[in-house]
C-alpha positions as CSV (number, residue, x, y, z in Angstrom):
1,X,40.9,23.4,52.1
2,X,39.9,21.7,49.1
3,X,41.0,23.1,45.6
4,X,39.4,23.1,42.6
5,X,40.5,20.2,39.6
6,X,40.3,21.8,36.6
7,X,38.6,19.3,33.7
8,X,41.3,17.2,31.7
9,X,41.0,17.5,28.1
10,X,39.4,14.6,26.5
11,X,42.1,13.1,24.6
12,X,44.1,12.6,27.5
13,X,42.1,9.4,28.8
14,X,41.9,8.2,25.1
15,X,44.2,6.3,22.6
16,X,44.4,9.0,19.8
17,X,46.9,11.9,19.4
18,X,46.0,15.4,20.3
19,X,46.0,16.6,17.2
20,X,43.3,14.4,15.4
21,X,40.5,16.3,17.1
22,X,42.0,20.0,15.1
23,X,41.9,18.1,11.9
24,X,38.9,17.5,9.9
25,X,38.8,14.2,8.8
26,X,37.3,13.2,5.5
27,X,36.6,10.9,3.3
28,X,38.8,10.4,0.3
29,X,37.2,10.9,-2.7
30,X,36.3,7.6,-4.5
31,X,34.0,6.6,-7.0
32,X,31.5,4.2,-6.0
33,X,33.1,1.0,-8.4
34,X,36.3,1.3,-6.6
35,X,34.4,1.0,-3.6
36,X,32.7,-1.7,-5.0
37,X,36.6,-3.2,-5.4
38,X,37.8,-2.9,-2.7
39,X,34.5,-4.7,-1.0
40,X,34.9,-7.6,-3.3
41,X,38.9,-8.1,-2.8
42,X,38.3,-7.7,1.1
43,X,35.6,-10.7,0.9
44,X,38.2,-13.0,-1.2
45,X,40.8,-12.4,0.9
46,X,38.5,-12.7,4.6
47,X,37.2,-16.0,2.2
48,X,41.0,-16.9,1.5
49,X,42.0,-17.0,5.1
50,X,38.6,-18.8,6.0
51,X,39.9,-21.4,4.2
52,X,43.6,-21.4,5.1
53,X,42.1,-22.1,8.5
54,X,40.4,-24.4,7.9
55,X,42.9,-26.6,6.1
56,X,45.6,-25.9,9.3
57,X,42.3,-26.9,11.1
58,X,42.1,-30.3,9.6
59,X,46.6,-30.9,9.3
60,X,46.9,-29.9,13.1
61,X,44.1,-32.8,14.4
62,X,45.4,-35.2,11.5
63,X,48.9,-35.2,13.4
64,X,47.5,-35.1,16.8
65,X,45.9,-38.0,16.4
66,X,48.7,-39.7,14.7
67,X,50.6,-38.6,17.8
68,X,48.2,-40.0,19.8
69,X,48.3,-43.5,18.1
70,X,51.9,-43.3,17.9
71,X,52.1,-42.9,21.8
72,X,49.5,-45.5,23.2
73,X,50.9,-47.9,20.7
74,X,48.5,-48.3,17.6
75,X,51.1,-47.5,15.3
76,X,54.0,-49.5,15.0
77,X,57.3,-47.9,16.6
């Protein structure tokens, strides 16, 4: 005899709480220039790590291939 499964709710299969689907979530109420601010200071910062990267980028294979000179003997020990 098979029984009936009843459905499981469909915030038990997902990361959220339970209570986020009785709320109604909206959007705070902000003027279009601070928008516009926060937009800009998010693109220096993504901009500011790009380049922080980039520099680590260019120190990291600087001192690997120092390494790698030091090892097969191009720089003197």
């Amino acid at each position: 005899m098979k029984t009936e499964l009843q459905e499981p709710r469909p915030w038990i299969n997902s990361r959220h709480q339970a209570h986020v689907d009785e709320e109604i979530q909206t959007e705070p109420d902000i003027s279009m220039e601070a928008w516009d601010e926060i937009f800009r200071l998010q693109r220096q910062a993504d901009n500011a790590m790009a380049g922080c990267l980039f520099l680590a980028g260019i120190i990291v294979m600087t001192f690997m291939i120092a390494y790698i000179m030091f090892v097969n003997g191009l720089i003197v020990h």
